[in-house]
Short mmCIF file of the C-alpha atoms (twelve columns), coordinates in Angstrom:
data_MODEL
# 
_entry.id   MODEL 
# 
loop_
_atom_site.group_PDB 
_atom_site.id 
_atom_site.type_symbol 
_atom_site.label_atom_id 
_atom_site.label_alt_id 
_atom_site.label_comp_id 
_atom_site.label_asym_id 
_atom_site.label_seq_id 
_atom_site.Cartn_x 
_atom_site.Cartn_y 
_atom_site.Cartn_z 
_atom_site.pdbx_PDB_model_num 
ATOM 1  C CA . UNK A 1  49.101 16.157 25.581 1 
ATOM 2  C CA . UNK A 2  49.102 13.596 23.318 1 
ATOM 3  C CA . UNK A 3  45.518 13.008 21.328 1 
ATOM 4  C CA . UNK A 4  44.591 9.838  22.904 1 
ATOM 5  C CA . UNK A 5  44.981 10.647 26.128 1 
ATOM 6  C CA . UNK A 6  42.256 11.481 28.736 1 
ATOM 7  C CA . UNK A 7  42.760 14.263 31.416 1 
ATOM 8  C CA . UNK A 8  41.849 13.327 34.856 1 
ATOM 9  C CA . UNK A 9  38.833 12.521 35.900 1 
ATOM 10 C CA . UNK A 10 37.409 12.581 32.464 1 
ATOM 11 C CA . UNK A 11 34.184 10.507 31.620 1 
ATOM 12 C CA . UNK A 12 33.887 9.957  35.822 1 
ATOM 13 C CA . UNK A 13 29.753 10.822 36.603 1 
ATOM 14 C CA . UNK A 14 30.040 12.804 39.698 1 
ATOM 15 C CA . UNK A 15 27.230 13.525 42.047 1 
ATOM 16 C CA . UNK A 16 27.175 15.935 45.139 1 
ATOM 17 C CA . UNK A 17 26.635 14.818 48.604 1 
ATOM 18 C CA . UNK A 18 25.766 17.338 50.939 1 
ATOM 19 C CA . UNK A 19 25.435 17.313 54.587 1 
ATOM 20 C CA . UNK A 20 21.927 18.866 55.505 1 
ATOM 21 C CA . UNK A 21 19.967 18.694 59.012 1 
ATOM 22 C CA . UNK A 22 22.337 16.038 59.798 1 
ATOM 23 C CA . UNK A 23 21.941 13.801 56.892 1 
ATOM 24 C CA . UNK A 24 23.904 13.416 53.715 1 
ATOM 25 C CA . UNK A 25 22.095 13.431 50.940 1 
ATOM 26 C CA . UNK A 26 22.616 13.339 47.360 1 
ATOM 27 C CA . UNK A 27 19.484 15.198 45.973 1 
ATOM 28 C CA . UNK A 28 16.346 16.775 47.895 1 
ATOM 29 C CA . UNK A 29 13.859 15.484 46.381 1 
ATOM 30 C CA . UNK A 30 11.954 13.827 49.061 1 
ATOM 31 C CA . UNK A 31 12.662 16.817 51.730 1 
ATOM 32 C CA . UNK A 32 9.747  18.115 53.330 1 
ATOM 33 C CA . UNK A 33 9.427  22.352 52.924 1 
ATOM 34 C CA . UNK A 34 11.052 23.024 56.333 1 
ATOM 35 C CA . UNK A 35 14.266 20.971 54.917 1 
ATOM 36 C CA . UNK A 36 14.052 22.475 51.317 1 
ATOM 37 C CA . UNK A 37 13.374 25.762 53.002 1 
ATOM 38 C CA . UNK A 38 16.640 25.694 55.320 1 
ATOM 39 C CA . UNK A 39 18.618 23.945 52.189 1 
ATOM 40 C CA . UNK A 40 17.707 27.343 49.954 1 
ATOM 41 C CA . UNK A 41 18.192 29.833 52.957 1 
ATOM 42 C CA . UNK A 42 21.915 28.561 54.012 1 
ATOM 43 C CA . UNK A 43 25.290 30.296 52.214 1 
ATOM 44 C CA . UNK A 44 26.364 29.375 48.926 1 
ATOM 45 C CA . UNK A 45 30.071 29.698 48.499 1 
ATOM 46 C CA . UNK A 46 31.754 30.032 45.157 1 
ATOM 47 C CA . UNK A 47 34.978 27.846 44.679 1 
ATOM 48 C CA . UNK A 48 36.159 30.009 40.843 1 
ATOM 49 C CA . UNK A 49 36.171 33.172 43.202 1 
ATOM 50 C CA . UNK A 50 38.655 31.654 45.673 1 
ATOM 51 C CA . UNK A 51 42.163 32.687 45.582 1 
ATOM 52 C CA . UNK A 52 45.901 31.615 46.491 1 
ATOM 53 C CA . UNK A 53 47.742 33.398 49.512 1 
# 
């Protein structure tokens, strides 16, 4: 790769949109506790631990 190139994606701000209690949302900041609370309890799934069949 030559110096003055960028890889892809580089520089881009990205923010994640989730899909909670219906709603997609960006941030939880103005969830009630009962939202927060089921936004904490739910799975978190690791994409680096994934692997190719």
């Amino acid at each position: 790769m030559k110096t003055d190139e960028k890889k892809v994606g580089e520089g881009v701000n990205f923010e994640r949109i989730r899909r909670i209690t219906g709603y997609l949302v960006g941030t939880t900041d103005r969830f009630n506790n009962g939202k927060k609370a089921e936004e904490h309890d739910r799975v978190k799934h690791d994409a680096s631990k994934l692997t190719a069949n």
